[in-house]
C-alpha positions in Angstrom: -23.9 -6.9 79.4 -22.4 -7.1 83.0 -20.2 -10.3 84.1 -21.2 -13.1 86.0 -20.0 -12.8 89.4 -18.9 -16.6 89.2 -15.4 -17.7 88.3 -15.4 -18.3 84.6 -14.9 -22.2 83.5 -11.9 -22.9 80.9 -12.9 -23.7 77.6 -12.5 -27.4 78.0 -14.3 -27.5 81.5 -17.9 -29.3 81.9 -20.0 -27.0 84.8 -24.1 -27.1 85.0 -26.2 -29.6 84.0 -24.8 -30.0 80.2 -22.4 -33.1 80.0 -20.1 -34.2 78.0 -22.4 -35.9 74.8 -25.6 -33.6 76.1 -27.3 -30.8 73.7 -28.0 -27.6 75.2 -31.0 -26.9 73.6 -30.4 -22.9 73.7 -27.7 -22.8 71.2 -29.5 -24.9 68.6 -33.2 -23.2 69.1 -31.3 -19.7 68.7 -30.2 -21.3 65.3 -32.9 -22.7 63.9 -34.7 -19.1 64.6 -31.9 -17.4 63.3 -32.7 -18.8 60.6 -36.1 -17.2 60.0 -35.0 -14.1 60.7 -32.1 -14.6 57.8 -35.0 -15.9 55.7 -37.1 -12.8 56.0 -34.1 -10.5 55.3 -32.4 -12.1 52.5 -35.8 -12.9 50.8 -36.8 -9.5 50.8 -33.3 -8.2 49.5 -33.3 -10.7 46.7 -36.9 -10.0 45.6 -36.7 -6.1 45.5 -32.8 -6.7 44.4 -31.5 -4.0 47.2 -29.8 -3.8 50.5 -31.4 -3.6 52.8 -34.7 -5.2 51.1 -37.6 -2.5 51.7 -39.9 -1.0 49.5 -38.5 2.4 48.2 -42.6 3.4 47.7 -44.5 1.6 50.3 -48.8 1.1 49.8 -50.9 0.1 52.9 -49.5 -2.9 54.5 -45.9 -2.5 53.0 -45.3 0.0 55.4 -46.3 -2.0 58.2 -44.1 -4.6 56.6 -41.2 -2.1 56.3 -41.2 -0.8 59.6 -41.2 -4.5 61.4 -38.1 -5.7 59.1 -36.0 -2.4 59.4 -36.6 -2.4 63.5 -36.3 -6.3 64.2 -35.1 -7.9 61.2 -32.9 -6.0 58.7 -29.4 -5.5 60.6 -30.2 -8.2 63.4 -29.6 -10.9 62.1 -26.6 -11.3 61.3 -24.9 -10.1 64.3 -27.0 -12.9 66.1 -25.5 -15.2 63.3 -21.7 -13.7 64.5 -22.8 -14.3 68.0 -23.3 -18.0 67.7 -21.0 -18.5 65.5 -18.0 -17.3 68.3 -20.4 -19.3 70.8 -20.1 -22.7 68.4 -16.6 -21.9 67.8 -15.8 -22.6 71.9 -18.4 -25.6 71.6 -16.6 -26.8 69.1 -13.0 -26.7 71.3 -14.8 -27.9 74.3 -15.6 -31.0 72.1 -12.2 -31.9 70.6 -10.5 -31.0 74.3 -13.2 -33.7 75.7 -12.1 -36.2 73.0 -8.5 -36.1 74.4 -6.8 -33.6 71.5 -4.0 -31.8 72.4 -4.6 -27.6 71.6 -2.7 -28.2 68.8 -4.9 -30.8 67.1 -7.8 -28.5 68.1 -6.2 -24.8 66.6 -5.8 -27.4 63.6 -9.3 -28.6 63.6 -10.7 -25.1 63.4 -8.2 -23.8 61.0 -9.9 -26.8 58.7 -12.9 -25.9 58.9 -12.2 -22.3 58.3 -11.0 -23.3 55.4 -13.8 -25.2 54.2 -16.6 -22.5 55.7 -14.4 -20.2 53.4 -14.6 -22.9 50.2 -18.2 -23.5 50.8 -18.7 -19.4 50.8 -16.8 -19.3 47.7 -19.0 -21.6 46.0 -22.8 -20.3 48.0 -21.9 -16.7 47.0 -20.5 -17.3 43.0 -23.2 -20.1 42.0 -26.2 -19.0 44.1 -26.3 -16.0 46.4 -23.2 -13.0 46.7 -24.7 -11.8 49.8 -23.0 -15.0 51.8 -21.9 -14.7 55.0 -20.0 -18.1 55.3 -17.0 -16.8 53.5 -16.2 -14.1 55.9 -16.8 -16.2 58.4 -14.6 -18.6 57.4 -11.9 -16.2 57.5 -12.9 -14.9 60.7 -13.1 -18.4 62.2 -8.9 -18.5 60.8 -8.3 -15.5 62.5 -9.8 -16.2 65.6 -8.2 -19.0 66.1 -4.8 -17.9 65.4 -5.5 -14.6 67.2 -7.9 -15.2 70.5 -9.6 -18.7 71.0 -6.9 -20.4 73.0 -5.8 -16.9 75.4 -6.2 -16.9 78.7 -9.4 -15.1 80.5 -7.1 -12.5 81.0 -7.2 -11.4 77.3 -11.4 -12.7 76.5 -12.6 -10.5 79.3 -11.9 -7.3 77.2 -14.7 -9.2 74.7 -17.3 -7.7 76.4 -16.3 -4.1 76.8 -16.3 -4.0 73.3 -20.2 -3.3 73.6 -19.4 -0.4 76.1 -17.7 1.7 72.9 -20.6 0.5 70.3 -23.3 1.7 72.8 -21.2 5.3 73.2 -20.9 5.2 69.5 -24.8 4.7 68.9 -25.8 7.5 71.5 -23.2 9.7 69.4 -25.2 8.7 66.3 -28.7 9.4 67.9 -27.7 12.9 68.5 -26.6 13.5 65.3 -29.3 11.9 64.0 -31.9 13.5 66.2 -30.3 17.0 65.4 -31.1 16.5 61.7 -34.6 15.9 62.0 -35.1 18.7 64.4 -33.4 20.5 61.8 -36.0 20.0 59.4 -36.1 19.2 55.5 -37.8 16.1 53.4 -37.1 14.7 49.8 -34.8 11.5 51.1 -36.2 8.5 49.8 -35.5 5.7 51.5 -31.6 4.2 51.3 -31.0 1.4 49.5 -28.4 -0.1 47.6 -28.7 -2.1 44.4 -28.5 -5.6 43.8 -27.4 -6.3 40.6 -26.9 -10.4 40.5 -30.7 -10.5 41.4 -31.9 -8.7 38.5 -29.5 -10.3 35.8 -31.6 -11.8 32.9 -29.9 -15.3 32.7 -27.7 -17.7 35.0 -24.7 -16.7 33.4 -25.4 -13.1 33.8 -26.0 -13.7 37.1 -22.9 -15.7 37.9 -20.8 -13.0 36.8 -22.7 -10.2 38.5 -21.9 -12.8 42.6 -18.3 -13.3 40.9 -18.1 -9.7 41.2 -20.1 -8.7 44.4 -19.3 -11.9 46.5 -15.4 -10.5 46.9 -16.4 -7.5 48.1 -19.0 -8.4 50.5 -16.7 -10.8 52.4 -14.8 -8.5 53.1 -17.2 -6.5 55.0 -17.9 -8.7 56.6 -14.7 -9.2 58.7 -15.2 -6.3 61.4 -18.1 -8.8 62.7 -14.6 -10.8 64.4 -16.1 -8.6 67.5 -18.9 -9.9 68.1 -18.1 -13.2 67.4 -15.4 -12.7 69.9 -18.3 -11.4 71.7 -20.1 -14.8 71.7 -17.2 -16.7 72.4 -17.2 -15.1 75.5 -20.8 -15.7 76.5 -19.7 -19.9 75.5 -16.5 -19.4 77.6 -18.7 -18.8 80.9 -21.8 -21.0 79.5 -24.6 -18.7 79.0 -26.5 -20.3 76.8 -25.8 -23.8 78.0 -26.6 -23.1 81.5 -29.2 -20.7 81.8 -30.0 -20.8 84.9 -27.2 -19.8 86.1 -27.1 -16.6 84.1 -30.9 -15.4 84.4 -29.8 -11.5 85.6 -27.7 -11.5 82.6 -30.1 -13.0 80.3 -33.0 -10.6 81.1 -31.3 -7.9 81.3 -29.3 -8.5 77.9 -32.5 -9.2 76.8 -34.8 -6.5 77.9 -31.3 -3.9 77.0 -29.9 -5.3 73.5 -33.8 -5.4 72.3 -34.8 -1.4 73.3 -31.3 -0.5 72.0 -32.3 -1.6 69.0 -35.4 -0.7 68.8 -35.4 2.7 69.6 -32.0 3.5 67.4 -33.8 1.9 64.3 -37.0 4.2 64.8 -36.2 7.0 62.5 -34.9 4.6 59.7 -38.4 2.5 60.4 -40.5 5.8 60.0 -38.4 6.5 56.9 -39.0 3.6 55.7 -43.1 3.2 56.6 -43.1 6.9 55.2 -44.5 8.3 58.0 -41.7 11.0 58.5 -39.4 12.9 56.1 -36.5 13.9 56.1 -33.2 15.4 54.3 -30.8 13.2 52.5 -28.0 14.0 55.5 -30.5 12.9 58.6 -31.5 9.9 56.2 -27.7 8.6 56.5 -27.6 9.3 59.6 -30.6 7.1 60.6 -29.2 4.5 58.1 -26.3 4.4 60.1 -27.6 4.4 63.4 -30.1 1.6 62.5 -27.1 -0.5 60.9 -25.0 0.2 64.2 -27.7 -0.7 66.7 -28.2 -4.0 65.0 -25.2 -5.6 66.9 -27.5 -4.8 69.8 -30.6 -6.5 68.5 -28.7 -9.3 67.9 -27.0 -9.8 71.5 -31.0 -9.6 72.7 -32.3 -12.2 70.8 -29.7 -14.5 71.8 -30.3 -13.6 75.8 -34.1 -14.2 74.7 -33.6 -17.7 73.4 -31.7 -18.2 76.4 -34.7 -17.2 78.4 -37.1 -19.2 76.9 -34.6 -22.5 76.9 -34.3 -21.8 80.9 -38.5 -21.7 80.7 -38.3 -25.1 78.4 -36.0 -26.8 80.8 -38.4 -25.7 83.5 -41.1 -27.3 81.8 -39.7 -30.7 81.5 -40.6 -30.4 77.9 -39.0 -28.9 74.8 -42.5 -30.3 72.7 -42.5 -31.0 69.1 -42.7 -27.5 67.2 -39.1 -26.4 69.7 -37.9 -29.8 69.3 -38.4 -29.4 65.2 -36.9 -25.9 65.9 -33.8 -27.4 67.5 -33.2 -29.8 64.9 -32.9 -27.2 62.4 -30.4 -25.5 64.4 -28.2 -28.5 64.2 -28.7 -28.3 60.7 -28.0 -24.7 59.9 -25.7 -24.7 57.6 -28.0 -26.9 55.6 -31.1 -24.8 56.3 -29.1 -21.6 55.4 -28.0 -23.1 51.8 -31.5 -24.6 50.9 -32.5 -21.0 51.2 -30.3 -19.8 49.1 -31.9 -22.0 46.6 -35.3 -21.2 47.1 -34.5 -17.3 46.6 -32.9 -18.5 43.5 -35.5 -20.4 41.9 -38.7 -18.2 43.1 -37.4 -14.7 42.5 -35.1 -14.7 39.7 -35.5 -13.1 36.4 -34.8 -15.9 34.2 -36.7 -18.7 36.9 -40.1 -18.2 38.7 -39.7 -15.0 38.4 -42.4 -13.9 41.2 -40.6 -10.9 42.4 -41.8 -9.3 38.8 -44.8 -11.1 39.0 -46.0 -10.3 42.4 -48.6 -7.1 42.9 -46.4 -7.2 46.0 -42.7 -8.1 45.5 -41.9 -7.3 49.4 -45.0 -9.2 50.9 -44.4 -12.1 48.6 -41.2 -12.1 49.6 -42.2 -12.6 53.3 -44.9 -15.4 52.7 -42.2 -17.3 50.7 -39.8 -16.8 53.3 -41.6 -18.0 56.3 -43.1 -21.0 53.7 -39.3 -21.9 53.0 -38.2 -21.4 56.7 -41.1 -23.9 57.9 -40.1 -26.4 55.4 -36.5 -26.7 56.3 -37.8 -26.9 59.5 -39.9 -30.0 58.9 -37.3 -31.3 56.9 -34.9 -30.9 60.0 -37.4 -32.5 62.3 -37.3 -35.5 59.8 -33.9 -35.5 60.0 -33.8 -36.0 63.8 -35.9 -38.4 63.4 -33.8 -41.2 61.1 -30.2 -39.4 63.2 -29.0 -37.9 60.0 -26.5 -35.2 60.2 -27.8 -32.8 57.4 -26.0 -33.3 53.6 -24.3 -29.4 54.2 -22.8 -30.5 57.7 -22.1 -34.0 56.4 -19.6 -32.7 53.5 -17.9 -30.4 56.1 -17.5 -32.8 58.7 -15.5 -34.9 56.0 -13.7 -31.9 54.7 -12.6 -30.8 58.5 -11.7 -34.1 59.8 -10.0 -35.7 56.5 -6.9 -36.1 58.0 -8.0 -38.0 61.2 -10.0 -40.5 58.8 -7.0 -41.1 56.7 -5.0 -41.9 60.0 -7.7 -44.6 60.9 
């Protein structure tokens, strides 16, 4: 990612076409995509109850299935889902500067609703699904703010240099990783790790198996404070909102983050489509690499969405399945929890139970994903429609801005 050659606006500064009360309509149709990446990746995990969710023994179109979520879904996601996340984070500051708050009121603001990202996580990841990511990132929205959002450009330049060290880090891991397959050897199965809360018998069971794994995972989660530092950047100079004015960036983020990850998740997407073997040492190796280069695929799909919102502005016209698209992004936290539901009721043990039903658990898994993605999506659109908020961003909104209404 190279800098824009333009001085960068402050945080509270209005440049481009986007005024103050406009949507961007990047930012929100990277969401609402996000989303069906997230859909296809925790679906999977849940049904075959492992991380990453793959088939461990792959017949005829699971390893084409296999190799497309290991190379553009599995380890993607989610670093798109930090990357918008930093970028909302600066949105969010940009809106509370425009409404006249002093950066105290805003610091407190976000510290709110850190703490109710955090409560809501608590709740997703005990009652419904452990491997929830708004927990950490309610802690990483705290620390953020207390740490980075309100320094000078002096100190958020450094943001992107960050990338610089993960991409020497990934060719480092290539080598080693190429070295071991030149090296020879086979008998490494594909790997995973289990899943425990998804195969638990009953509810209960299964609430004490997230009580257990939801702690941990959060906390895993916390290094991703990079790259959503990473996307507070891009919001700091507009990226997203003003496309245009980015379009060397954007392409070549784009066209970069995308072969990045494409290429480093190639021997973990043969492994996994068991078209190559290899030893248990070159396995982890590719596991890693795979898992590394993610942060990559992630900063190119957001570039790409910027892209194609540059191409929709273009147009004149967003049309009604981008529009739909959109809406859901506005709705994200919404769309993300209704997921979590769906997974809950169609693949568990002691509900629907199609994961043990299914000749197929993985490609079941992808067919209800994509079914449950395009319902929240028409559900979003509906939503639009009558100018409701979403009942998930509803409840925060109150939780975040309790004070101000007991002031009034």
């Amino acid at each position: 990612m190279t800098t824009p050659t333009a001085a960068p606006p402050r945080p509270g500064t209005a440049r481009g076409p986007v005024r103050p009360g406009e949507r961007a309509l990047a930012p929100d149709l990277a969401r609402g995509a996000m989303l069906l990446l997230i859909a296809l990746a925790n679906s999977a995990g849940y049904f075959l109850a492992s991380a990453p969710g793959v088939a461990v023994e792959p017949h005829g179109f699971e390893r084409v299935y296999n190799f497309l979520l290991v190379e553009l879904v599995h380890a993607r996601a989610f670093p798109l889902f930090a990357l918008l996340f930093g970028y909302g984070l600066v949105q969010l500051s940009r809106r509370q500067e425009r409404s006249g708050a002093s950066p105290r009121q805003v610091r407190n603001v976000l510290l709110r609703r850190g703490l109710a990202l955090f409560a809501f996580g608590a709740v997703h990841g005990v009652l419904l699904y452990s491997g929830d990511f708004l927990g950490g990132y309610g802690l990483i929205c705290i620390l953020f703010t207390l740490l980075l959002l309100q320094r000078s450009d002096r100190v958020h330049r450094f943001a992107p240099w960050y990338l610089a060290v993960g991409g020497v880090y990934v060719a480092v891991l290539a080598i080693v990783t190429a070295t071991g397959l030149a090296g020879g050897g086979t008998g490494a199965a594909v790997p995973v790790s289990p899943f425990p809360s998804a195969q638990a018998g009953s509810y209960l069971e299964s609430l004490a198996e997230r009580a257990a794994e939801w702690p941990v995972h959060t906390l895993t989660i916390l290094p991703m404070i990079l790259m959503v530092w990473v996307g507070a950047w891009a919001a700091r100079h507009r990226v997203l909102e003003a496309p245009q004015e980015h379009l060397k960036l954007l392409r070549t983020t784009a066209i970069g983050g995308l072969a990045v990850a494409v290429t480093a998740g190639l021997p973990m997407a043969l492994l996994a489509a068991g078209a190559i073997e290899m030893d248990e040492g070159a396995a982890a190796s590719a596991k890693l690499l795979y898992e590394t280069s993610g942060f990559f695929g992630g900063l190119g799909y957001g570039a790409l969405f910027g892209l194609i919102a540059h191409a929709v502005a273009r147009r004149g016209s967003a049309g009604p399945v981008l529009t739909a698209v959109a809406a859901l992004g506005q709705r994200s936290l919404t769309g993300y929890l209704f997921q979590s539901v769906a997974w809950l009721v169609l693949a568990a043990p002691f509900a629907l139970a199609l994961a043990d039903r299914a000749a197929s658990p993985l490609l079941v898994s992808g067919l209800c994903a994509v079914l449950v993605w395009a319902a929240t999506v028409v559900a979003a659109d509906a939503m639009r429609r009558l100018r409701y908020r979403g009942p998930a961003e509803v409840l925060l909104r109150r939780l975040v801005y309790v004070r101000k209404a007991a002031e009034r």
